[in-house]
C-alpha positions as CSV (number, residue, x, y, z in Angstrom):
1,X,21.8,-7.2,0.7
2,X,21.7,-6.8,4.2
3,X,19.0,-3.7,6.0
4,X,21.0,-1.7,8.7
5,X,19.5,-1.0,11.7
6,X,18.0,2.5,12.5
7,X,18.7,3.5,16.3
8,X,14.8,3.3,17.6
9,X,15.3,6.7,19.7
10,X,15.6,8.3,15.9
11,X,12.8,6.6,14.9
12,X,10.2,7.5,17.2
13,X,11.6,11.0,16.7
14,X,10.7,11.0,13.4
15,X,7.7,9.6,14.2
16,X,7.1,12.1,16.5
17,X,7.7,15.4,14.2
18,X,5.8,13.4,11.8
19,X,2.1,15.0,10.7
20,X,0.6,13.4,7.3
21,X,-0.8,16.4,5.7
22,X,-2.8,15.3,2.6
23,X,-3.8,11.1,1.1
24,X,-5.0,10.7,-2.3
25,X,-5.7,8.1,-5.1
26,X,-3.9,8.7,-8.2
27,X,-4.9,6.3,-9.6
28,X,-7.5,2.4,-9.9
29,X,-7.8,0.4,-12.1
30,X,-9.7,-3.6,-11.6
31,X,-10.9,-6.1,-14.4
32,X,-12.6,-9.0,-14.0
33,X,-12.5,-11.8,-17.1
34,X,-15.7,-12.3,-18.4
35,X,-16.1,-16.4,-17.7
36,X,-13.7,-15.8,-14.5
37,X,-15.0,-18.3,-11.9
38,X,-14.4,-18.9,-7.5
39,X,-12.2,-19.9,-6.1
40,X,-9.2,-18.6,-6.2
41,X,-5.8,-18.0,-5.5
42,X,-5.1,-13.8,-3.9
43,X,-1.9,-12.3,-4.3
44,X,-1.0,-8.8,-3.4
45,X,2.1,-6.8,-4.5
46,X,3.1,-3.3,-3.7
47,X,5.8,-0.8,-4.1
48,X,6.8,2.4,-2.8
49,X,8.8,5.6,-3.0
50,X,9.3,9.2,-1.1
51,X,10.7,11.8,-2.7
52,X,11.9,15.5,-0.1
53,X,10.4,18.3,-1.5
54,X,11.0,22.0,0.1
55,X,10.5,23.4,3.7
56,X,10.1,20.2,5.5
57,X,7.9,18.6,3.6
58,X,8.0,15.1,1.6
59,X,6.0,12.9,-0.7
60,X,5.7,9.3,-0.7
61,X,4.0,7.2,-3.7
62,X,2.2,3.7,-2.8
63,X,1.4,1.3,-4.9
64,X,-0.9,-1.3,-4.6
65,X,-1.6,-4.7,-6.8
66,X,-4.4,-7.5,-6.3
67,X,-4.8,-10.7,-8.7
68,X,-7.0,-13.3,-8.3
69,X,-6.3,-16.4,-9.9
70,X,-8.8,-19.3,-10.6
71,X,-7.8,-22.3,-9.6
72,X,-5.6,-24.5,-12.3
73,X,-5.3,-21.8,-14.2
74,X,-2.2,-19.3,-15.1
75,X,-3.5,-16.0,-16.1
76,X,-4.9,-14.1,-13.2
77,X,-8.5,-14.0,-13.8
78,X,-9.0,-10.0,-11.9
79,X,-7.0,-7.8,-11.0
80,X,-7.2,-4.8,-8.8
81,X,-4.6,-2.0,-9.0
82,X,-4.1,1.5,-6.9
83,X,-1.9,4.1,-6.8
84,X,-2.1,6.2,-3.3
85,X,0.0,9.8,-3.0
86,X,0.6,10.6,0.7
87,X,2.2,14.0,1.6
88,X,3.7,14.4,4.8
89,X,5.6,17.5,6.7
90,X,8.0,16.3,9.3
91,X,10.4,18.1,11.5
92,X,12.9,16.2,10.4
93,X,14.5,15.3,6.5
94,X,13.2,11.7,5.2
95,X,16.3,9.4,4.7
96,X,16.5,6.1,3.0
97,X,17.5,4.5,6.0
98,X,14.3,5.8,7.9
99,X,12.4,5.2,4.8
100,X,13.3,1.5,5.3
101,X,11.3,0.9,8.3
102,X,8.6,3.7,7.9
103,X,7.9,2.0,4.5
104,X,7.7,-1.5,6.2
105,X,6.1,-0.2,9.7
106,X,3.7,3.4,9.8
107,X,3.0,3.1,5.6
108,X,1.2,0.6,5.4
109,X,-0.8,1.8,8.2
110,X,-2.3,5.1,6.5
111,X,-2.7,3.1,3.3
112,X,-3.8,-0.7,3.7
113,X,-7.7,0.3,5.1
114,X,-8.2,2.7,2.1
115,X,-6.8,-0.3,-0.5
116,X,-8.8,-3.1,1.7
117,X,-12.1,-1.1,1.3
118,X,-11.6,-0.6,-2.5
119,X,-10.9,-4.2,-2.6
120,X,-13.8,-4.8,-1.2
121,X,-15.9,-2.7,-2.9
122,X,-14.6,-3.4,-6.3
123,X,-14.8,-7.1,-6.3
124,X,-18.4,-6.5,-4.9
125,X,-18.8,-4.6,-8.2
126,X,-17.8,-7.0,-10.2
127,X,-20.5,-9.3,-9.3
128,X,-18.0,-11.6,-7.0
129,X,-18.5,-12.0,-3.2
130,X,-16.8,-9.1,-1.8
131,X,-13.4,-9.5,-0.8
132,X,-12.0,-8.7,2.4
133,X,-8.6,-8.4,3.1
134,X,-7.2,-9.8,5.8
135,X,-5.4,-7.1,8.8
136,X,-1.8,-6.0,8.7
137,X,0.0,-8.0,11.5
138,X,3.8,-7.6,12.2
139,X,5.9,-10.4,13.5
């Protein structure tokens, strides 16, 4: 399925009336398998969603998911997990056209440092060298 393009003037307007308004962790959880051993293989998923509540406002859900797995094995051997809520009040109504790019572009910029720190910190925790994720470039 092909994206379609948003006009970049109604972006940035967006952007513009855009103030984020409140960030939160619903919800972690990480586990580390008792004989899990370096090095390993990292791969992150995530997933997101917004939802337009009343008088401007609207809510977007972020979530976050880390495995590690050992090398020649199949099972991830850790896993990290979070679940970030974001509430934002814009001037104007959150489509899923402009969620498309905000999702993909500004999102990931007022979550990824608060999931790279917990990354870090929980791997430290589980008595691996602390992990630290690498920064969000765009292409």
């Amino acid at each position: 399925m092909k994206k379609e393009k948003i006009d970049p003037k109604v972006y940035n307007e967006f952007i513009l009336g855009l103030s984020l308004t409140s960030i939160k962790l619903l919800c972690s959880e990480s586990k580390v398998e008792k004989n899990f051993n370096l090095p390993a293989k990292i791969k992150t998923t995530e997933s997101k969603n917004f939802k337009n509540l009343e008088g401007g406002f609207f809510t977007v859900t972020h979530k976050y998911e880390l495995q590690g797995t050992e090398e020649g094995k199949k099972k991830a051997g850790f896993h990290i997990k979070t679940i970030y809520e974001l509430n934002y009040q814009s001037k104007h109504k959150m489509t899923k056209k402009i969620f498309e790019v905000f999702s993909e572009i500004s999102l990931p910029l007022h979550t990824w440092p608060y999931f790279r720190q917990f990354v870090q910190e929980m791997t430290l925790r589980m008595a691996l060298p602390p992990l630290t994720l690498n920064l969000l470039k765009y292409e």
